[in-house]
N, CA, C and O atoms as a printed pandas DataFrame, in Angstrom:
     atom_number atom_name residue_name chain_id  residue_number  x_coord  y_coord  z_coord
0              1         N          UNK        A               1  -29.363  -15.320   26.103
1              2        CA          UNK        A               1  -29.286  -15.003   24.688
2              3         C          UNK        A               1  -27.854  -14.651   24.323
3              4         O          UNK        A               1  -27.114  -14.075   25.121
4              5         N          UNK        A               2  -27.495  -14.993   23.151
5              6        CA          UNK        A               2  -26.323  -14.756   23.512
6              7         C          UNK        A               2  -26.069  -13.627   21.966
7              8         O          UNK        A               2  -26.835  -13.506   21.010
8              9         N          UNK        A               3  -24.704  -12.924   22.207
9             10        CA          UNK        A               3  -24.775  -11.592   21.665
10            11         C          UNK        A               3  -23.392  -12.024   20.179
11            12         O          UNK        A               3  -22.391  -12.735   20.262
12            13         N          UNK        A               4  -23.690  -11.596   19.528
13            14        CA          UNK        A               4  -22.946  -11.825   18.146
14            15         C          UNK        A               4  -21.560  -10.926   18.170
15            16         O          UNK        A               4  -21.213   -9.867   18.693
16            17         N          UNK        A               5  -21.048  -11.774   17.447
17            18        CA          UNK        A               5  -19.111  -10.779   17.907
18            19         C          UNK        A               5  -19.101   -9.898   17.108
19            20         O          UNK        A               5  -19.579  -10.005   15.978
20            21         N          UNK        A               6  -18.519   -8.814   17.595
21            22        CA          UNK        A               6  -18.664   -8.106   16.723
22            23         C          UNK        A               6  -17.439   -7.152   17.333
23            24         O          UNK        A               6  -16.878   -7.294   18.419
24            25         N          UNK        A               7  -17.170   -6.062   16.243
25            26        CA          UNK        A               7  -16.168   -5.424   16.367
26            27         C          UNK        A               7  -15.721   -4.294   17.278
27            28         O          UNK        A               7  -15.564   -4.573   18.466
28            29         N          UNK        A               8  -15.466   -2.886   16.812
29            30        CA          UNK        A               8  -14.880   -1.696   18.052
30            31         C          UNK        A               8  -16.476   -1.141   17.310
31            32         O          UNK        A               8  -16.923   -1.123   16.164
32            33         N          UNK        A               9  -17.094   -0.647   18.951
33            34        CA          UNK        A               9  -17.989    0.367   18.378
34            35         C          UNK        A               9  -20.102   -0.487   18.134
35            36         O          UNK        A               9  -21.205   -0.130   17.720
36            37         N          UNK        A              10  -19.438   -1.670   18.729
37            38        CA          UNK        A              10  -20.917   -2.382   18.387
38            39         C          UNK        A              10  -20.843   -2.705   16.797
39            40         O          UNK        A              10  -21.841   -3.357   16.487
40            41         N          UNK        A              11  -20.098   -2.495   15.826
41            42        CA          UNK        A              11  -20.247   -2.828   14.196
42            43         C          UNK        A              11  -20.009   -4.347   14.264
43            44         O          UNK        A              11  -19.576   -4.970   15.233
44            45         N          UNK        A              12  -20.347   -4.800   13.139
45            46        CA          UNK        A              12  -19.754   -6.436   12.949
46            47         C          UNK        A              12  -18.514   -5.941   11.976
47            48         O          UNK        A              12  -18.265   -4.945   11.297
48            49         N          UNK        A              13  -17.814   -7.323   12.320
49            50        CA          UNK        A              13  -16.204   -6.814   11.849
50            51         C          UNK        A              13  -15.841   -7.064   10.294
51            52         O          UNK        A              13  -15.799   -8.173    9.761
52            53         N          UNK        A              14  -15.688   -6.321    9.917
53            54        CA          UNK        A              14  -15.386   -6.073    8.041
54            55         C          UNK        A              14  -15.304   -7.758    7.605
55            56         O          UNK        A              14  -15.248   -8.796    8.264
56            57         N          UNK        A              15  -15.324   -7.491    6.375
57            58        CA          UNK        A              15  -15.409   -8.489    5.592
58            59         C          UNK        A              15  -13.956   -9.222    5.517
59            60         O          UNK        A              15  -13.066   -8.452    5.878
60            61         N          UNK        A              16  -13.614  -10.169    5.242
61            62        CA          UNK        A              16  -11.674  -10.338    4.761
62            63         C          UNK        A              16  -11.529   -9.736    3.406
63            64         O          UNK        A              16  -10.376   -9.367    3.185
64            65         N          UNK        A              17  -12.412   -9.524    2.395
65            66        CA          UNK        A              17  -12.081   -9.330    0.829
66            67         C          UNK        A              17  -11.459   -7.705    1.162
67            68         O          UNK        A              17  -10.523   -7.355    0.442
68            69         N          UNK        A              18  -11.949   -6.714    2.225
69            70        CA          UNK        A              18  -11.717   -5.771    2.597
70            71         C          UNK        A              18  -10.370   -5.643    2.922
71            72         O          UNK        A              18   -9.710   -4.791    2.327
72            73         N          UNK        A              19   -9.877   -6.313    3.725
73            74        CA          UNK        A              19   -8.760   -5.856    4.192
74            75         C          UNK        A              19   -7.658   -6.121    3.163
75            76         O          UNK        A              19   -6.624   -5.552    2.813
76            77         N          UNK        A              20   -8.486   -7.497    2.752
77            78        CA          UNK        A              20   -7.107   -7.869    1.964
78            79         C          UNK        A              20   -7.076   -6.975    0.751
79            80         O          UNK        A              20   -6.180   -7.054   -0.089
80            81         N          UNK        A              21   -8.117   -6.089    0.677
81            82        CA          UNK        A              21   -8.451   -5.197   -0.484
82            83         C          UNK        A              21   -7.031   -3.936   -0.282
83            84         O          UNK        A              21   -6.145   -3.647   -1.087
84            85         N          UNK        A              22   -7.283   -3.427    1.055
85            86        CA          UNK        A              22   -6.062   -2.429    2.030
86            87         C          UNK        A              22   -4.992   -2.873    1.916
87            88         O          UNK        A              22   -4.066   -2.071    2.041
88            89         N          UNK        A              23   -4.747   -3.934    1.710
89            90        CA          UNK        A              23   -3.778   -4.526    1.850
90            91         C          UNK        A              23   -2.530   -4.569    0.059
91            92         O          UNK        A              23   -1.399   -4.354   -0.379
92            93         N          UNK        A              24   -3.502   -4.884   -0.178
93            94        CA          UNK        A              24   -2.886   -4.779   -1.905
94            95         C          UNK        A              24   -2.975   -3.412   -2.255
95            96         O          UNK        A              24   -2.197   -3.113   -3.161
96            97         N          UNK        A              25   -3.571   -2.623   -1.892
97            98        CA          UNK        A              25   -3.294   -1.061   -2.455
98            99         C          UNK        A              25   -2.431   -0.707   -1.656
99           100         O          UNK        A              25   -1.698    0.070   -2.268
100          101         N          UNK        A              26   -2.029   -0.848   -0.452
101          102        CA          UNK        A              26   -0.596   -0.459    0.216
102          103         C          UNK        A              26    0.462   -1.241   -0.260
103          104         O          UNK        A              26    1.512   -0.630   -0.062
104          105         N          UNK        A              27    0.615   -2.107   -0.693
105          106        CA          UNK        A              27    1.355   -2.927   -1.333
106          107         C          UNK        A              27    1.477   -1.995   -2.626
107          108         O          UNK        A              27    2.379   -1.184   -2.415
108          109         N          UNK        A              28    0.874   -1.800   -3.950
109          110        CA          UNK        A              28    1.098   -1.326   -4.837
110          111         C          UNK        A              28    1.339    0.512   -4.813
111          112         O          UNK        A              28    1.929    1.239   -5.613
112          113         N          UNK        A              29    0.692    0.788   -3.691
113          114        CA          UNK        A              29    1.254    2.489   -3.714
114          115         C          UNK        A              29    2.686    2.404   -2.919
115          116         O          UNK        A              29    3.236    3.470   -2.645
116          117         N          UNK        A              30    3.286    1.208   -2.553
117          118        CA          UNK        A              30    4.572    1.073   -1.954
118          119         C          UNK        A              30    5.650    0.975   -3.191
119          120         O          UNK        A              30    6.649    1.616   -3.518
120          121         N          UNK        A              31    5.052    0.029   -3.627
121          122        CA          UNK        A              31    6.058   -0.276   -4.958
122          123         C          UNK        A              31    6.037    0.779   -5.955
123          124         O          UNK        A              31    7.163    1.148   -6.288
124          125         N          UNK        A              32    4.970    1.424   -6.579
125          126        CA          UNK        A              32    4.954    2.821   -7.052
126          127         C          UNK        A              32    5.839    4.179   -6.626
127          128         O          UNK        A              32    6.506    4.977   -7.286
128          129         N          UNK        A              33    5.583    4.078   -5.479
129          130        CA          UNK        A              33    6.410    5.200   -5.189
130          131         C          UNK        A              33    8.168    4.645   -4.887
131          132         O          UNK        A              33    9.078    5.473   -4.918
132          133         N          UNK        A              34    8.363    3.541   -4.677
133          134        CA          UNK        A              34    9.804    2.732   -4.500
134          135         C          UNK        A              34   10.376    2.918   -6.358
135          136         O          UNK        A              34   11.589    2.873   -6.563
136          137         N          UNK        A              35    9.576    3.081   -7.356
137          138        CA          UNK        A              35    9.318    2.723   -8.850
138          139         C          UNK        A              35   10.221    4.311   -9.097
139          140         O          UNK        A              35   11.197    4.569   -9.802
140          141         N          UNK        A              36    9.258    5.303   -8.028
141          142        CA          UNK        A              36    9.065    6.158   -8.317
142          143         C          UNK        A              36   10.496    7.025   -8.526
143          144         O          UNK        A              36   10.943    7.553   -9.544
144          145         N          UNK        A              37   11.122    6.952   -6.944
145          146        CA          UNK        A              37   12.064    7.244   -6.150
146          147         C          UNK        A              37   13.441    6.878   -6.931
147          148         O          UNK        A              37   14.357    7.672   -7.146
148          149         N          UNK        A              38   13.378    4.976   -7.460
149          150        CA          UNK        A              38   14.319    4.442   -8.677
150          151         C          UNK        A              38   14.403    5.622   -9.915
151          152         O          UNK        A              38   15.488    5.937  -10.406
152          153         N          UNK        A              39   13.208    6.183  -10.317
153          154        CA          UNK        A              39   13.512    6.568  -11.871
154          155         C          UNK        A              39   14.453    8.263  -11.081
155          156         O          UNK        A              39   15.611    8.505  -11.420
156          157         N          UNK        A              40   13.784    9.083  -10.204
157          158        CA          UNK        A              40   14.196   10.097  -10.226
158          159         C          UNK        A              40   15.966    9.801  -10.037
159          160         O          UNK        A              40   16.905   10.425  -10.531
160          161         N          UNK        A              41   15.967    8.722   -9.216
161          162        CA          UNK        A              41   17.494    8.783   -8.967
162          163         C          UNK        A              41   18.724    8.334  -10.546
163          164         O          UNK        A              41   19.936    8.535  -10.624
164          165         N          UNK        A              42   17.943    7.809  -11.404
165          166        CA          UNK        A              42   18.073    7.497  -12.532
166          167         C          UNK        A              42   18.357    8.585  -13.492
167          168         O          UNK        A              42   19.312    8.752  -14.250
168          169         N          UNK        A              43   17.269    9.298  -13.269
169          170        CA          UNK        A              43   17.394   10.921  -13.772
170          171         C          UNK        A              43   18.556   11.820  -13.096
171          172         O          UNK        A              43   19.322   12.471  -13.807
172          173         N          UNK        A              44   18.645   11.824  -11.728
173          174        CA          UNK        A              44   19.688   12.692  -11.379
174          175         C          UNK        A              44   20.943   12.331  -12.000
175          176         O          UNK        A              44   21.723   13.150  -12.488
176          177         N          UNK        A              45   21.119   11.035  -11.966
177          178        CA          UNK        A              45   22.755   10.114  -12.265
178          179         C          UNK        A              45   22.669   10.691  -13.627
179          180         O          UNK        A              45   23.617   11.409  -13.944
180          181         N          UNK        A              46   21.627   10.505  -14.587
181          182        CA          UNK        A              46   21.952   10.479  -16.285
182          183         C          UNK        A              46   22.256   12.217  -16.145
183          184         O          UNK        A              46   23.129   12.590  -16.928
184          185         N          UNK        A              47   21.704   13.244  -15.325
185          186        CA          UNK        A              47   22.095   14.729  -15.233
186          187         C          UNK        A              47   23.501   15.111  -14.933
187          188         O          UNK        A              47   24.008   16.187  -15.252
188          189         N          UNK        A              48   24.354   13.709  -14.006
189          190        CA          UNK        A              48   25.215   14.440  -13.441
190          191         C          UNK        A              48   26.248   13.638  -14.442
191          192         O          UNK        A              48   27.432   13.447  -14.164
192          193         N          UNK        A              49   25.683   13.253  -15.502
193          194        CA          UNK        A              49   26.739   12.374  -16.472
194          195         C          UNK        A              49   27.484   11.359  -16.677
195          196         O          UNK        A              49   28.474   11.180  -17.386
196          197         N          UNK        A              50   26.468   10.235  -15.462
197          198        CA          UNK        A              50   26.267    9.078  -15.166
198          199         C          UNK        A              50   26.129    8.226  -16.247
199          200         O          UNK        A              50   26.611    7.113  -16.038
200          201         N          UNK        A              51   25.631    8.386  -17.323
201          202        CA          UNK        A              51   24.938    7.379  -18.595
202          203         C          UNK        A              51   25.205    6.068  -18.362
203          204         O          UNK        A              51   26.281    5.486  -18.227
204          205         N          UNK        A              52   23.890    5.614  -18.327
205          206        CA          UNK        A              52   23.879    3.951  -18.314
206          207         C          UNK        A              52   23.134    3.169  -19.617
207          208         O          UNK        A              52   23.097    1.940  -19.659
């Protein structure tokens, strides 16, 4: 008989819509906080009398 593949743990292994689901929210909480990091440094420069 033969035994079905399956993942860590005896589970069957996630779906692809899943990962690729993980995948785009690490992607967009990357760029968010990269978004993020741009404006503060934006803010410090326009504080220290940078004006752009």
């Amino acid at each position: 008989m033969a035994v079905a593949n399956r993942g860590r743990g005896g589970k069957p292994p996630r779906p692809w819509l899943r990962r690729v689901g993980w995948m785009l929210l690490i992607w967009v909480a990357s760029v968010a906080a990269l978004g993020a990091a741009a404006l503060l440094l934006r803010l410090l420069m326009r504080a220290a009398g940078m004006h752009s």
